[in-house]
C-alpha positions as CSV (number, residue, x, y, z in Angstrom):
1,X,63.6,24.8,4.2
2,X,65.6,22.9,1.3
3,X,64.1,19.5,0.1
4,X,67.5,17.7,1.7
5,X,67.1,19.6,5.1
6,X,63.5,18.2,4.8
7,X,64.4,14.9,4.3
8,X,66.8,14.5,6.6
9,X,64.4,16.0,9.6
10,X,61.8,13.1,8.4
11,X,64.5,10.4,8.6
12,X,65.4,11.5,11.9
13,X,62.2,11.9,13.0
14,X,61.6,8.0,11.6
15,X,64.4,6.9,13.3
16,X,63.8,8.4,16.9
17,X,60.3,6.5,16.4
18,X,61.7,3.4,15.5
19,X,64.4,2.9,17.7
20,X,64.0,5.7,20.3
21,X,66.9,8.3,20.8
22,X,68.9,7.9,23.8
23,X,68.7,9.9,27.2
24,X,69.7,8.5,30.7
25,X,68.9,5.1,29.4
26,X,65.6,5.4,27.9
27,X,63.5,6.2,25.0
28,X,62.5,9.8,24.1
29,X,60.6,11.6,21.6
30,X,62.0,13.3,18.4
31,X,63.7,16.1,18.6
32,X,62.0,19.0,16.7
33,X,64.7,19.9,14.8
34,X,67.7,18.0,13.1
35,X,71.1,18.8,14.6
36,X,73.7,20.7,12.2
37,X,75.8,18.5,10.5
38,X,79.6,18.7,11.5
39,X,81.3,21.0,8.9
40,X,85.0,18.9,9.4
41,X,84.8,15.4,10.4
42,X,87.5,13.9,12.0
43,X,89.4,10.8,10.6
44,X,87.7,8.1,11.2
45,X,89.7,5.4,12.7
46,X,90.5,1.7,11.2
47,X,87.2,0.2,12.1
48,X,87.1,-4.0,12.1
49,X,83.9,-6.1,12.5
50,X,83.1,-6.9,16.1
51,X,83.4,-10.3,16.0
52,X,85.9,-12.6,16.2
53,X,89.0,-13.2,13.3
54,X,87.5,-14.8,9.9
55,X,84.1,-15.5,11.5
56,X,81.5,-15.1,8.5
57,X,78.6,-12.3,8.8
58,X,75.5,-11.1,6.6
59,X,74.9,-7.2,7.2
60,X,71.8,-5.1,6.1
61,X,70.8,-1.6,6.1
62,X,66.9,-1.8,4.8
63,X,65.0,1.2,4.3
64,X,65.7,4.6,4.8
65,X,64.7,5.1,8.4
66,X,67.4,2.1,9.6
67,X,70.2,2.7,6.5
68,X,73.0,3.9,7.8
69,X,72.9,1.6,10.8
70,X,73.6,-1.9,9.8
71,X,71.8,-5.3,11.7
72,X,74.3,-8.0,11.6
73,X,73.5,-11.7,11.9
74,X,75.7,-15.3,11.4
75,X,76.0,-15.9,7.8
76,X,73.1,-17.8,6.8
77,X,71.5,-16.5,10.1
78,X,72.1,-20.3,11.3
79,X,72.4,-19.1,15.1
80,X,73.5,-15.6,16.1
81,X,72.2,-15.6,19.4
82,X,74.7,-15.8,21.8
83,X,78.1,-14.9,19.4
84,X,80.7,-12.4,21.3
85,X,80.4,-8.8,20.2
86,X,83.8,-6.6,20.8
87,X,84.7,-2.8,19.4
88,X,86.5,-3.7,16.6
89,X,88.5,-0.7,17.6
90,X,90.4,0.3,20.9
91,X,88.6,3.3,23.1
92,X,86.9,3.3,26.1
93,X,83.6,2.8,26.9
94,X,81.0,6.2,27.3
95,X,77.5,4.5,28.4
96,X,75.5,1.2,29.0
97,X,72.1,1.4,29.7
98,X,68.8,-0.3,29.2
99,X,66.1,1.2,26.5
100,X,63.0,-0.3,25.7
101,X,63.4,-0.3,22.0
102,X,67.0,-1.0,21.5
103,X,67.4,-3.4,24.8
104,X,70.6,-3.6,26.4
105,X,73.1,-1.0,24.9
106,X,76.8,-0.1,24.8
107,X,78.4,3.5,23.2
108,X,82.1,3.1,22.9
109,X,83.9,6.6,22.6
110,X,87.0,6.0,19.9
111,X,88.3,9.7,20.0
112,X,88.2,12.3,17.9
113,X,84.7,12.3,17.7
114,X,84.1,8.9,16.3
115,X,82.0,6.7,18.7
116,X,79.9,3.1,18.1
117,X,76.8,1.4,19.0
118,X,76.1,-1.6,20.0
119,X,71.9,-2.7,20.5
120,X,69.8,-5.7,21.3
121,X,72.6,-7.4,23.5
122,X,71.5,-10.3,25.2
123,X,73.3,-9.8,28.5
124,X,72.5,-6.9,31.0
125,X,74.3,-3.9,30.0
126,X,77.2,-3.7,32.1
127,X,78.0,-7.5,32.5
128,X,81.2,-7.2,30.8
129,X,82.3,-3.9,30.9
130,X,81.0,-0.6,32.6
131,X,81.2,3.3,31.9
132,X,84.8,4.8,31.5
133,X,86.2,1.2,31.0
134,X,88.8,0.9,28.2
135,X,88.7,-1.5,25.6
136,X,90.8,-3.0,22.9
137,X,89.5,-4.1,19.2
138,X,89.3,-7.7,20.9
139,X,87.8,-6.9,24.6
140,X,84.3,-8.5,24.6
141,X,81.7,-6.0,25.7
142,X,78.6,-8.2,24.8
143,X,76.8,-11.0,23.2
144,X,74.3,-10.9,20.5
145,X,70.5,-11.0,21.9
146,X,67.1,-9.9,20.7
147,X,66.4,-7.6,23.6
148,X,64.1,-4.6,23.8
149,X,60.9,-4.5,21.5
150,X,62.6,-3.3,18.5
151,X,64.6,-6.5,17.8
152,X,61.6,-8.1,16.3
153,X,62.3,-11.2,18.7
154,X,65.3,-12.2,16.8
155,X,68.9,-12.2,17.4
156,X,71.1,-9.8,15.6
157,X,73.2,-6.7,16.4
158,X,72.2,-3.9,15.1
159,X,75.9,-1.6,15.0
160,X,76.7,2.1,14.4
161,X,79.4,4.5,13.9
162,X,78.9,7.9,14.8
163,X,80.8,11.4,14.9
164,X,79.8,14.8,16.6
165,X,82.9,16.5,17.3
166,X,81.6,17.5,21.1
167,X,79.7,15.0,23.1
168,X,78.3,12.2,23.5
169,X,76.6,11.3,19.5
170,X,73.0,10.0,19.0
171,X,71.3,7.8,16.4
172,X,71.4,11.4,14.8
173,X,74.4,11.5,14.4
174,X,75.4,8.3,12.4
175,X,77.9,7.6,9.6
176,X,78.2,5.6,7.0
177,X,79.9,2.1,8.5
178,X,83.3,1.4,7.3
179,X,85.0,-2.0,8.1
180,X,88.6,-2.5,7.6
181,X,88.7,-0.1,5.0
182,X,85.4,-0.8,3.1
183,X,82.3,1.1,2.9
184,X,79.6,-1.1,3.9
185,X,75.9,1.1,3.4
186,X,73.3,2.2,1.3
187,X,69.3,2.1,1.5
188,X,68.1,-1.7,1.0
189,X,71.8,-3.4,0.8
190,X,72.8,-7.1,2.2
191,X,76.1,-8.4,1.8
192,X,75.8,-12.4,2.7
193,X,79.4,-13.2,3.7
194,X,81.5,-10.5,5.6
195,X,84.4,-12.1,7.0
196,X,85.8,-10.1,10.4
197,X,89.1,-8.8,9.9
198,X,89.3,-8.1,13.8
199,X,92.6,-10.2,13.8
């Protein structure tokens, strides 16, 4: 076993802790062996923030076991509880479920392989939209919340991208996060004021 395949099973292994992998809705343990990576990755599609036109956002990755998820709050964090949270990107909506750790939960299949995730909304699950529902960039799916015990009782979303080229992806299987073109990721980064290009 290379030092990279062993770093990349610990960060998994971190992560499933931390935020508990996916399965019918609830927590499980870590797998006992990391997925192979996908050998061609799809294009991934035009990703916007999801939030509304030139609203202002601060994103962070912190450390190694969240990074390259981001948790996204009002800039300044002056009130984020509450704020309408949409795809960003059209596609059509593969679960919502409850988890302990992450609270309520969307996944939002965008073809191709390329799907997003959407923790800690404050509303029940499928308030807004349910399973095989399809969505536009603007549709709201949520709201931001602090649900589930990993939210650390405050209000943020914490987003993904993921790919796997058949099924349904898990926090395994995340990507970097692009938003309207830009790479936005990196262990321990904040950028303060993000304006949403979801116009």
């Amino acid at each position: 076993m290379t030092r990279r395949t062993a770093a990349v099973g610990l960060a998994a292994g971190a992560l499933a802790l931390s935020f508990g992998l996916e399965s019918a809705g609830a927590a499980t343990a870590a797998p006992t062996s990391t997925p192979a990576a996908d050998v061609t990755v799809a294009a991934e599609p035009t990703f916007q923030m999801p939030f509304a036109c030139n609203t202002h956002w601060r994103l962070d990755t912190y450390g190694s076991g969240h990074n390259p998820a981001l948790d996204i709050v009002v800039k300044g964090n002056t009130g984020s509880s509450g704020k309408s949270v949409y795809p960003g990107y059209k596609g059509k909506v593969a679960r919502t479920f409850w988890d302990r750790g992450a609270g309520n939960v969307i996944v939002v299949d965008h073809g191709s392989g390329w799907y997003t995730a959407y923790y800690h909304l404050k509303d029940k699950h499928d308030k807004y939209v349910q399973k095989g529902d399809t969505v536009t960039a603007k549709t709201r799916i949520g709201r931001i919340g602090a649900t589930g015990s990993n939210s650390g009782g405050w209000a943020h979303l914490h987003y993904e991208q993921r790919y796997k080229s058949n099924g349904i992806p898990t926090e395994a299987n995340r990507k970097p996060v692009h938003f309207n073109g830009k790479r936005y990721t990196g262990t321990g980064n904040t950028w303060k004021d993000v304006v949403s290009k979801n116009c």
